[in-house]
C-alpha positions as CSV (number, residue, x, y, z in Angstrom):
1,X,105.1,136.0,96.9
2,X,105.8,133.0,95.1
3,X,103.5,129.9,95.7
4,X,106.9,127.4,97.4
5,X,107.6,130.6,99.8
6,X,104.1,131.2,100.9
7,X,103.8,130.9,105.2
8,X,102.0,127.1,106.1
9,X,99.3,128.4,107.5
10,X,98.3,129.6,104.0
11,X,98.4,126.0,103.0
12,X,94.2,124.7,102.7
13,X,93.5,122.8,105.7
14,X,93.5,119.6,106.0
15,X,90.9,117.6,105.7
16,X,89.0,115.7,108.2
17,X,86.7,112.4,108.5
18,X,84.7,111.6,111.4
19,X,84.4,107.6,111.9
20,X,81.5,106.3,113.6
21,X,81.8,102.3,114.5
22,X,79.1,100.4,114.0
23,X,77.0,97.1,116.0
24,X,79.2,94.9,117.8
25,X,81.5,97.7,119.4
26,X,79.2,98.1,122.5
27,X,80.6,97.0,126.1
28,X,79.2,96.3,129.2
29,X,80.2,100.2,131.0
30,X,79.8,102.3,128.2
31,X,78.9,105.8,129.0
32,X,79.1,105.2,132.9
33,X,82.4,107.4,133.0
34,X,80.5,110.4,131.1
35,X,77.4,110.9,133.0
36,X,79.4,112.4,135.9
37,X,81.7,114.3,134.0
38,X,79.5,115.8,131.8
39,X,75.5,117.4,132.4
40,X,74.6,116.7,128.7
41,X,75.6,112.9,129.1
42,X,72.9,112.7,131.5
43,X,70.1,114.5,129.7
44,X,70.9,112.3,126.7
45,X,70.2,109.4,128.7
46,X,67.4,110.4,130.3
47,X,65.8,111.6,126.7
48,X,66.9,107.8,125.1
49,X,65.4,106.4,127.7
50,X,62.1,108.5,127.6
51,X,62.0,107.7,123.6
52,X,62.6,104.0,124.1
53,X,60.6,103.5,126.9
54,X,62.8,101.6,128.2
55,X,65.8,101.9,130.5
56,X,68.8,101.8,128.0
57,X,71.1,103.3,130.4
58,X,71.0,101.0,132.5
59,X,71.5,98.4,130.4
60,X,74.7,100.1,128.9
61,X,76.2,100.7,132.1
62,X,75.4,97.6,134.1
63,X,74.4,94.8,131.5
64,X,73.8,92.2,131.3
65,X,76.3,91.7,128.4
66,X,73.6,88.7,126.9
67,X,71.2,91.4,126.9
68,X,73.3,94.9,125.3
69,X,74.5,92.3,122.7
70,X,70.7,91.9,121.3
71,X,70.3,93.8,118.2
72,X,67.5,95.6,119.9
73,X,68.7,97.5,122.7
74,X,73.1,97.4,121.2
75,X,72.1,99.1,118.0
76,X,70.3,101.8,120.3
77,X,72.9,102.3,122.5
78,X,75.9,102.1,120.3
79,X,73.7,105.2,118.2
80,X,73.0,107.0,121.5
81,X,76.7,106.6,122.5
82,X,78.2,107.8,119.7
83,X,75.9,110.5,118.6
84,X,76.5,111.9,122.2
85,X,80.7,111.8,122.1
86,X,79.6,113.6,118.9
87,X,78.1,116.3,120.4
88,X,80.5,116.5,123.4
89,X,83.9,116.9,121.4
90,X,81.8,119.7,119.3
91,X,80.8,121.6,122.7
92,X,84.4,121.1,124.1
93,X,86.2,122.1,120.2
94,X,87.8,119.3,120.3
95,X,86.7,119.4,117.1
96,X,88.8,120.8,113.6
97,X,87.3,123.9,112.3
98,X,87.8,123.1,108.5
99,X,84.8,124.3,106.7
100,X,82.1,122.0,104.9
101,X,84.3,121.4,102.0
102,X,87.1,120.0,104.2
103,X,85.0,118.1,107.0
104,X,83.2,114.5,106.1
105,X,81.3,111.6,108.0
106,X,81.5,107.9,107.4
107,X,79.8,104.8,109.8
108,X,80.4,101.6,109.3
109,X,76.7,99.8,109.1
110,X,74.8,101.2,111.8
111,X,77.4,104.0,112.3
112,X,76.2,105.6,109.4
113,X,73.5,106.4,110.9
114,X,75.7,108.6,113.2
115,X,77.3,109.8,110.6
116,X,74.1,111.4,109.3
117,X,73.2,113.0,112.4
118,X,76.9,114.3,112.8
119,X,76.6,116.3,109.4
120,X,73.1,117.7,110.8
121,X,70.9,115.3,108.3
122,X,68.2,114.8,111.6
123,X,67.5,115.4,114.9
124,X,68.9,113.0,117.9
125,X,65.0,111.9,118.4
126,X,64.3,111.3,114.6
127,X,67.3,109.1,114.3
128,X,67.2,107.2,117.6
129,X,63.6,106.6,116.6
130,X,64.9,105.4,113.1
131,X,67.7,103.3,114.6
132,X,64.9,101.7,117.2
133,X,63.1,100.8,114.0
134,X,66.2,99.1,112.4
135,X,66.8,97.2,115.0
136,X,63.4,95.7,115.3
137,X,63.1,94.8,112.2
138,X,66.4,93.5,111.7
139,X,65.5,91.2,114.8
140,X,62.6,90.6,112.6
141,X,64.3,89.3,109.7
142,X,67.5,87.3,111.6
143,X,63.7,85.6,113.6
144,X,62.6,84.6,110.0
145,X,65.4,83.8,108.4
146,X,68.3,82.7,110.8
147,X,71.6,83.6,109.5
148,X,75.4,83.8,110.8
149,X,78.1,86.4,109.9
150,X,81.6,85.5,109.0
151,X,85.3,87.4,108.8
152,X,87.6,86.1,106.8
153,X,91.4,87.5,107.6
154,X,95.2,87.5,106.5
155,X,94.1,87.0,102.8
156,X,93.5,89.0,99.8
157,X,90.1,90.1,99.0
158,X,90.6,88.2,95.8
159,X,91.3,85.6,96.8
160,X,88.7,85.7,99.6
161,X,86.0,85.7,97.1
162,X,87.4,83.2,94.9
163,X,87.3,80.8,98.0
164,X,84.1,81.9,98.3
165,X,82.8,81.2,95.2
166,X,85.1,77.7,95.0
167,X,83.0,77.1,97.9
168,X,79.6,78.0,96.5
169,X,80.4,75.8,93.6
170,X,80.8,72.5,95.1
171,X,77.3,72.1,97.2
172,X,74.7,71.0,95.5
173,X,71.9,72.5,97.2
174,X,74.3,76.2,96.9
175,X,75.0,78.2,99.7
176,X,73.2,81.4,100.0
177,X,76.5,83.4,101.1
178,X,77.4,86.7,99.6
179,X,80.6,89.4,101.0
180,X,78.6,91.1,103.2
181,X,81.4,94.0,104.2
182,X,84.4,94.7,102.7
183,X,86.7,96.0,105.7
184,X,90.6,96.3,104.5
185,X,92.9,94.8,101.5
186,X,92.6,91.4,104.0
187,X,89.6,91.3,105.8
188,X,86.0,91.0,104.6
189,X,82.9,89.1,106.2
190,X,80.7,86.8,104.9
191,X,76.8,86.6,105.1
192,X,74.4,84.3,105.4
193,X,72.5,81.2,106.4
194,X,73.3,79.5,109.3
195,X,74.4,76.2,108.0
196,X,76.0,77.4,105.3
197,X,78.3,79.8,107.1
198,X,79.2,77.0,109.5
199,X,80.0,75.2,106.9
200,X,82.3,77.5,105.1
201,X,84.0,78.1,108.4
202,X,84.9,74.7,108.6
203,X,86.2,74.5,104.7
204,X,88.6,77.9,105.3
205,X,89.8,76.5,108.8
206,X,90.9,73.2,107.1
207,X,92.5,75.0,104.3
208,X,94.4,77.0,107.2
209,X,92.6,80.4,106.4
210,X,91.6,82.6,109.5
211,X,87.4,82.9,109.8
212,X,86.0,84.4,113.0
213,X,82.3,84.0,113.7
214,X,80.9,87.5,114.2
215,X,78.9,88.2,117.7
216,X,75.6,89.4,115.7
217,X,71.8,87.7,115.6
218,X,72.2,87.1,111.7
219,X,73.1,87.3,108.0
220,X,73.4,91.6,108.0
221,X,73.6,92.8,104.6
222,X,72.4,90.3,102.8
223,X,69.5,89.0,100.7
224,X,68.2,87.4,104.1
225,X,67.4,90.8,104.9
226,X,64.8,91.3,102.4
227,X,62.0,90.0,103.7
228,X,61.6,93.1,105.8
229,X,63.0,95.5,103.4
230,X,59.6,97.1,102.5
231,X,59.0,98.1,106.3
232,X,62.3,99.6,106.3
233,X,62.3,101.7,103.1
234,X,58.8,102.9,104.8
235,X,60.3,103.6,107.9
236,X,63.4,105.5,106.2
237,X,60.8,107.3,104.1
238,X,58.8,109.0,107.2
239,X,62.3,110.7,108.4
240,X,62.2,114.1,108.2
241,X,65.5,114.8,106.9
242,X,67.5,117.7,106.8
243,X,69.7,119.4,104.5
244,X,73.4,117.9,105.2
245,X,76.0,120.5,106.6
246,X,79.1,118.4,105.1
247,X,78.9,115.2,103.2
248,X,78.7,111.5,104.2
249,X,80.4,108.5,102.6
250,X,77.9,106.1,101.6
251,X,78.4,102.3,102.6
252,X,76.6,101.3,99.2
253,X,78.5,103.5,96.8
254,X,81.5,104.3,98.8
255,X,81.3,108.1,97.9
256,X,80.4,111.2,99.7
257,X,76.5,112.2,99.1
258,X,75.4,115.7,100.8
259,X,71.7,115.4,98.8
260,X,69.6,114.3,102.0
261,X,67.1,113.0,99.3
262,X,69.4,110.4,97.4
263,X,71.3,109.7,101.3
264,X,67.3,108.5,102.0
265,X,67.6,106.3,99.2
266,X,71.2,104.4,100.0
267,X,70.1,104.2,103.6
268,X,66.9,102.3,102.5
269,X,69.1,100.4,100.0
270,X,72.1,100.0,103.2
271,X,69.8,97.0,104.8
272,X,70.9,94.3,102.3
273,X,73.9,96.1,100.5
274,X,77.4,95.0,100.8
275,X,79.6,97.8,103.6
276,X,82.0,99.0,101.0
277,X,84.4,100.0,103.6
278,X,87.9,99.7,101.9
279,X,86.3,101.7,99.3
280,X,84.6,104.3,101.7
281,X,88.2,104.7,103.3
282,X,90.5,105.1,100.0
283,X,87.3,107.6,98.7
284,X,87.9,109.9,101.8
285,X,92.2,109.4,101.5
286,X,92.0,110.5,98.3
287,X,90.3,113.4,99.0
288,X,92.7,114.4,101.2
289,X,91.8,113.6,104.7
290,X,94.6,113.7,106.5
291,X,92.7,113.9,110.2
292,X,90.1,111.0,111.9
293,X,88.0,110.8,114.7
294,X,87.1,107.6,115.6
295,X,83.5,108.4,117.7
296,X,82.0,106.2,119.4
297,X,82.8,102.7,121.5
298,X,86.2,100.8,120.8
299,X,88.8,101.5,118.6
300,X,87.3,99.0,115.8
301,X,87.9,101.9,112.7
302,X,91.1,102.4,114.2
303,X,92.3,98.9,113.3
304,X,90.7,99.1,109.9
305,X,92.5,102.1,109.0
306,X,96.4,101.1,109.9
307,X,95.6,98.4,108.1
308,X,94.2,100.3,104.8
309,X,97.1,102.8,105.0
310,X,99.3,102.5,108.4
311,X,100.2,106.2,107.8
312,X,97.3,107.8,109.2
313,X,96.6,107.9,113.1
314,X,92.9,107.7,114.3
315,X,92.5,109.7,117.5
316,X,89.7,108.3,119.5
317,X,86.9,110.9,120.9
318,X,86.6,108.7,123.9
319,X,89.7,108.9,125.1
320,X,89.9,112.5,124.1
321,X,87.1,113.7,126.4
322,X,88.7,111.7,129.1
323,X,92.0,112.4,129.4
């Protein structure tokens, strides 16, 4: 039989990216709707809550919103949340059955942390354990050196950074911002000291550019990270990871790694790297993805994606495992 009048389901399948959002997705509510629709949603809870030693659960389903929003207890939940819709969509096969080669992770920031434990890399304990460490110290570090996160929307990426640098060039005393994620062809956020961000914010509103402050404790990803960057790549080093079952998109390189070992090393390295999302995204199109799962609160990755390439739908586990 000749290859144009082979049957379809000969064709390879297609292939399929798992998104995992990252820290300022979490809601006052989340996983309230799960616990009585599903046993496992309550045993997770009940095991988070056992490893934190502290009632995260409650937190997540009743707030106060001031309090999820700390680094400390949303970069917990958000991991916990996720990592369980995870597991839930697998159990129910809601989940395509495309092989290794065909099946990938990404998570933007903390969500690759997700990501990891989607393609088997540790256990749910290890990583919330892992993530509870992050969070601390990245409390630690936003403590010591206060910083403010910045989008900037509705304009190139060049010409984002070249108002950046503009920017940059004109204080005397120089800014310490740096892109901090790269989102879409017209969104990226900026990182970094408190003044200065305010500052910039004020320069791209008067020049009629869009900048949204970003509802996080400090300057993520950036050089105002470093001063507990030693703790972390300790931390990271302690993990006992695992060998990968599919691969995972790296936020530094924006490329699929499946050797646990060198993943160890860009997670380390994640902490005060640039989220090289847009590059993460095209990476896993060009593969040939053609399915995503966006897992975990919101429908943040969603947003990015249309915008990326409007071609592609995102279906959201979520809603999936509620309908």
């Amino acid at each position: 039989m000749s290859d144009c009048c082979k049957d379809v389901d000969d064709a390879p399948p297609k292939g399929a990216l798992l998104l995992f959002p990252g820290q300022g997705s979490q809601y006052v509510g989340m996983g309230s709707e799960l616990v009585s629709k599903f046993p496992l949603a309550k045993e997770r809870f009940a095991e988070a809550d056992d490893i934190l030693k502290v009632n995260l659960f409650k937190t997540m389903a009743d707030g106060p919103e001031e309090v999820l929003q700390q680094t400390e207890f949303a970069q917990p939940a958000i991991f916990t949340f996720s990592t369980l819709l995870y597991d839930l969509m697998v159990s129910e096969g809601l989940l395509p059955q495309v092989g290794a080669q065909n099946m990938f992770a990404a998570g933007h920031s903390l969500g690759e942390f997700s990501a990891v434990y989607a393609a088997g890399g540790y256990s749910f304990a290890d990583g919330l354990r892992l993530v509870k460490r992050r969070s601390e110290l990245m409390a630690e570090a936003c403590r010591a050196k206060p910083g403010k996160m910045l989008a900037v929307t509705r304009v190139d990426i060049e010409v984002a950074e070249k108002r950046l640098a503009d920017f940059q060039g004109g204080l005397e005393y120089g800014a310490s911002l740096v892109l901090a994620n790269i989102n879409s062809p017209k969104q990226v956020v900026v990182s970094g000291d408190a003044c200065s961000i305010d500052a910039f914010a004020a320069h791209l509103t008067a020049e009629g550019v869009r900048a949204v402050p970003l509802k996080v404790a400090g300057a993520f990803h950036s050089p105002l990270m470093e001063v507990v960057l030693p703790e972390w790549k300790e931390a990271v080093s302690r993990v006992p990871f695992r060998p990968l079952r599919f691969p995972v998109i790296s936020n530094v390189v924006g490329e699929a790694v499946q050797e646990s070992g060198k993943l160890n090393d860009l997670l380390a390295q994640q902490l005060v790297s640039p989220v090289q999302w847009l590059k993460s995204m095209n990476f896993a199109i060009n593969l040939g993805c053609e399915k995503f799962y966006e897992i975990g609160p919101g429908r943040v990755l969603a947003g990015l994606l249309v915008k990326i390439n409007p071609s592609f739908f995102v279906q959201s586990a979520f809603t999936t495992l509620n309908a």
